[in-house]
N, C-alpha and C positions, 0 to 999 in steps of 0.2 A: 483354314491354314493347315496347309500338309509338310509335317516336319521330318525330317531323316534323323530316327534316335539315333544311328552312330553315329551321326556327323552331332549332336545336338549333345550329346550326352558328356561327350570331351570338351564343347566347347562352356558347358556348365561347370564340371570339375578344374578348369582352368581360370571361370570367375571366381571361384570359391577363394581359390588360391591367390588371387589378387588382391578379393577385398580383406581377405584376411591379411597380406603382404604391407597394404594401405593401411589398414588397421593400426597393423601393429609398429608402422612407422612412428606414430606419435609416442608410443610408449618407449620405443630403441628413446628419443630422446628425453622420456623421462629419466630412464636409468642412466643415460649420460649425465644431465645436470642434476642428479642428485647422488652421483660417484657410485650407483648401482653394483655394475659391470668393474670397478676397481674394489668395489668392498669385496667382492666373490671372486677378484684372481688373487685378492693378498690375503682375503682366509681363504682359502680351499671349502672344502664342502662345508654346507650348512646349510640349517636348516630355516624357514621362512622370520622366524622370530631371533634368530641371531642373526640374519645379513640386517635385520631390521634394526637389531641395536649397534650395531657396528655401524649404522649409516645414521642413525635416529629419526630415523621415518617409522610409520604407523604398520605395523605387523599384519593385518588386516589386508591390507592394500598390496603389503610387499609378497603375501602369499596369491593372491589373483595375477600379478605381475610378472611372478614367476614360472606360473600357470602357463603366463604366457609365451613366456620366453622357451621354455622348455617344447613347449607343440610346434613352438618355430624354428627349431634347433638351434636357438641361440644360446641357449646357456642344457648344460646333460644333467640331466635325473637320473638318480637312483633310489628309484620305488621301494627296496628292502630297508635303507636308510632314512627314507624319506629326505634327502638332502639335496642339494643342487651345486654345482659347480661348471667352472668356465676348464674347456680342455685349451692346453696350450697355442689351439688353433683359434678359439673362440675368441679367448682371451687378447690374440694380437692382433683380432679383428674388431673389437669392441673396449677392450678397456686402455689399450696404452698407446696413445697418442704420438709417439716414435715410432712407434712399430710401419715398416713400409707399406703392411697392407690395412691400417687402421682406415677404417669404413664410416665412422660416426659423421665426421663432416658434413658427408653427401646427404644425411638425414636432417642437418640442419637446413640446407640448401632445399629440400624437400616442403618441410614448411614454411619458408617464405613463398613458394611457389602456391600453396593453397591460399594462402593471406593474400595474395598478390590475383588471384581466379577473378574477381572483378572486372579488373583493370584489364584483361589479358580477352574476356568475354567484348569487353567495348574494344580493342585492340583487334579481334576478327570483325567485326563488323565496320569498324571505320577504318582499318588498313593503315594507321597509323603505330609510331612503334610506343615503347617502353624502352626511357633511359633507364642506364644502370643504375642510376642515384634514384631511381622512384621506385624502386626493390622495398621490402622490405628490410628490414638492417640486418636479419639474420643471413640472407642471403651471401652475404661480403665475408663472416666469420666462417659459415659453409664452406665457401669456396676455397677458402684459404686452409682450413681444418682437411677439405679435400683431399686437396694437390698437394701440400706441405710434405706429407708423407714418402710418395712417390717422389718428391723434387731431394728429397735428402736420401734417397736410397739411391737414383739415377744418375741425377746432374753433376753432381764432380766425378763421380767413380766411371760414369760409360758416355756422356750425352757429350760431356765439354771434349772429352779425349778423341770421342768419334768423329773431330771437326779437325783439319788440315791446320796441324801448326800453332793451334789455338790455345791448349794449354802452355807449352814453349812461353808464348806472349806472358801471359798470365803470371805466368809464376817470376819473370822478368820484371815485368811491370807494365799495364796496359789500360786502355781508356776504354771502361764498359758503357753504354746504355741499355739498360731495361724497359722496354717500354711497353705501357699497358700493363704495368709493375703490380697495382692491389693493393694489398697487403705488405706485399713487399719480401714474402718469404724466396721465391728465388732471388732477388737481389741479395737477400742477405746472407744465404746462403753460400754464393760463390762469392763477398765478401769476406766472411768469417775464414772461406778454405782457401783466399790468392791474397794478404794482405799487403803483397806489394803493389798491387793493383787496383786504382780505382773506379768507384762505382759510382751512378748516378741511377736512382729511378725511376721513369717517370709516369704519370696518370693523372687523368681528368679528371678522377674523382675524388674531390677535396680531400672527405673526409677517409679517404684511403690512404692519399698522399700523409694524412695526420696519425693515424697510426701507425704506417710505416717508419714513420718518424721516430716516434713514443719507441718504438721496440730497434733503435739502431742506436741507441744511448753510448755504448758503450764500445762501437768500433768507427773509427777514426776515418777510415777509407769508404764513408758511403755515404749520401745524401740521397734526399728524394725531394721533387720538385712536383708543380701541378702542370701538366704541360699536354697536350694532343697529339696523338701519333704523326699527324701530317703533318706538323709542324714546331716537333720539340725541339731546344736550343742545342746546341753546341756542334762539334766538327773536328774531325781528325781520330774519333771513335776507329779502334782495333774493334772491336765488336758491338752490335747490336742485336740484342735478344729480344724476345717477344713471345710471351710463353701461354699458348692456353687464351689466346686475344687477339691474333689477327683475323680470327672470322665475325670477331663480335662488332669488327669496325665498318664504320658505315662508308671509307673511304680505302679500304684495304688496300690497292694501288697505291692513292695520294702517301699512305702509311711508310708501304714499302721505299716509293723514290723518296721520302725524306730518311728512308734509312740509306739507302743508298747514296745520298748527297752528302750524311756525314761521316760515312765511313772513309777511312786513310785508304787507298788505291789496293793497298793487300788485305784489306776487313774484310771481317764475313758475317754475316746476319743470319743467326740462329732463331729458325722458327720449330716451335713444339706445338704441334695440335694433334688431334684428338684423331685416333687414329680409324680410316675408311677407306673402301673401295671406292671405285671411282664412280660406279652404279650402285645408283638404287637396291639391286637386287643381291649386291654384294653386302649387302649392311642389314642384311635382316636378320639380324640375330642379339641373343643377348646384349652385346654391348650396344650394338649400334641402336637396340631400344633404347638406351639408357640416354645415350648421346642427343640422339632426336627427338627426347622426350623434353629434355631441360635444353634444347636446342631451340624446340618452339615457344617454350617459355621464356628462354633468356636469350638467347644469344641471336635470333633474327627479327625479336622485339628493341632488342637494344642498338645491334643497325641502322635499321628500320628508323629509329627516334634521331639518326644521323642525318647531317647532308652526305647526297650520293644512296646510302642508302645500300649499300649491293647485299647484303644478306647471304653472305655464304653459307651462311648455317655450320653445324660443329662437326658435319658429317660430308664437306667439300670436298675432299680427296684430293691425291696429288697431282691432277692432272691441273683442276681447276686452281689449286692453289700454285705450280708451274706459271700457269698463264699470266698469274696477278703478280708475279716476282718478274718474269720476262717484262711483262708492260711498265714493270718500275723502273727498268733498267738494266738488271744485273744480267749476265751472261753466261752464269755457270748455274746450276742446281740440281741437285741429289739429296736422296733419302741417306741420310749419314750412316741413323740405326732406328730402334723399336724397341719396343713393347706393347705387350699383348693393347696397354690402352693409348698410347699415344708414339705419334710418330716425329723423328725429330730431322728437321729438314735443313741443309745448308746452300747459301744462296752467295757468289762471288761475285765482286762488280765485272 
């Protein structure tokens, strides 16, 4: 075997840096659920045996751990002090769970996908999908720890206003569906900020639908239902959202023309996905790794585990996802607005 070191030599210092990347995935979430990453933004510097008692975890462990973090740039050393600390960059990406660009989520959604490698290995060979409900359970609190962030830094301040007329409605008083809701964090979100307006959220997955629930205690304008996008209940909907879930459906069409059949003659259906070129070749990059990695693990196995089936995967682009809004029905459709990760689409009857 005849190897080309320059070609051979990059492409070894770029596994280094993966399994080390893998690596230290598991450990980001140990210092999450053990408040790590909060013990070292609310003391400042310190050193292995004080973040240890601040946290009452074992000194020993917390000093390798830090080891670690520090060769990853996740948390800065200072060698003369021997001390470590989160800079205010670190910090809003690992310990404060508001913060718009907090990151931990995606690491939770990370290890459901190794626990889930089984199921995913018989899934290629027999071409069959993976529903959302046969995930691990981590996988649901990921997604939602995810996108929660970016949905309260975006959706009321740029995504709802970028829609023709929409807030107007809203702050009047208007009839929302969420569909493919989760969690339930954007439902509840543009309930807390439009309370003259009501919400309904809805999703197939029971136990989604039940936490959604549990955490809407306390505002008046919002239920959550278990229901299918092709055929959730009601009619006369001012809007219909669907956030981060019309590519996971395995009827994405059927989805849209039931949004389209309950929206009032001047609704609009707001879709947020995951933002791509419309080729292949436009998406090879950072993000769109990222996208099409938890794309073939979650989102064209879950599909897939539909009837119909179509599998747009989470890197569809606007053309394709055009197509499947035309074939619903509706007659108008545009890119509202962006961000670097997702893009928010507005669809008229």
């Amino acid at each position: 075997m005849n190897l080309d070191m320059k070609k051979l030599e990059p492409l070894l210092g770029l596994m280094v840096n993966e399994i080390g990347a893998a690596a230290n995935a598991a450990l980001v979430l140990v210092g999450d659920k053990l408040g790590l990453y909060r013990g070292l933004a609310d003391g400042g510097a310190q050193t292995a045996a004080q973040l240890a008692k601040r946290t009452g975890t074992n000194e020993r462990y917390i000093r390798e751990w830090l080891a670690s973090q520090a060769a990853s740039g996740f948390v800065t050393y200072n060698a003369q002090r021997e001390t470590f600390e989160l800079s205010p960059e670190q910090a809003a990406v690992f310990a404060d769970d508001d913060s718009p660009v907090c990151m931990t989520g995606g690491f939770h959604s990370i290890a459901a996908c190794f626990a889930d490698e089984p199921k995913l290995v018989d899934a290629f060979r027999s071409g069959k999908g993976i529903g959302w409900g046969d995930h691990n359970a981590c996988l649901f609190c990921g997604v939602e720890r995810f996108f929660r962030p970016g949905y309260r830094a975006h959706l009321v301040a740029e995504w709802l206003p970028s829609l023709d007329g929409t807030v107007d409605k809203l702050k009047r008083g208007a009839k929302v569906a969420d569909v493919g809701c989760g969690h339930g964090a954007s439902t509840l979100i543009m309930a807390e900020a439009f309370p003259n307006s009501g919400f309904v959220g809805f999703d197939f997955h029971e136990a989604s639908v039940a936490h959604a629930t549990q955490h809407a205690k306390n505002l008046k304008n919002v239920r959550f239902e278990t229901a299918r996008a092709q055929d959730f209940p009601g009619s006369g909907y001012d809007l219909v959202t669907m956030f981060d879930a019309l590519h996971d459906m395995g009827d994405p069409v059927g989805a849209a023309a039931r949004a389209r059949k309950s929206l009032k003659s001047d609704g609009t259906m707001m879709l947020v996905e995951p933002r791509a070129g419309d080729k292949l070749a436009d998406n090879l990059n950072p993000v769109g790794r990222v996208f099409y990695a938890f794309s073939t693990q979650v989102c064209v196995p879950a599909s897939l585990s539909q009837e119909v089936g179509a599998a747009l995967g989470a890197q569809a682009g606007d053309a394709r996802l055009a197509d499947v809004v035309r074939s619903a029905g509706f007659s108008r459709f545009r890119r509202a607005t962006e961000t670097p990760f997702n893009v928010v689409l507005e669809a008229r009857p």
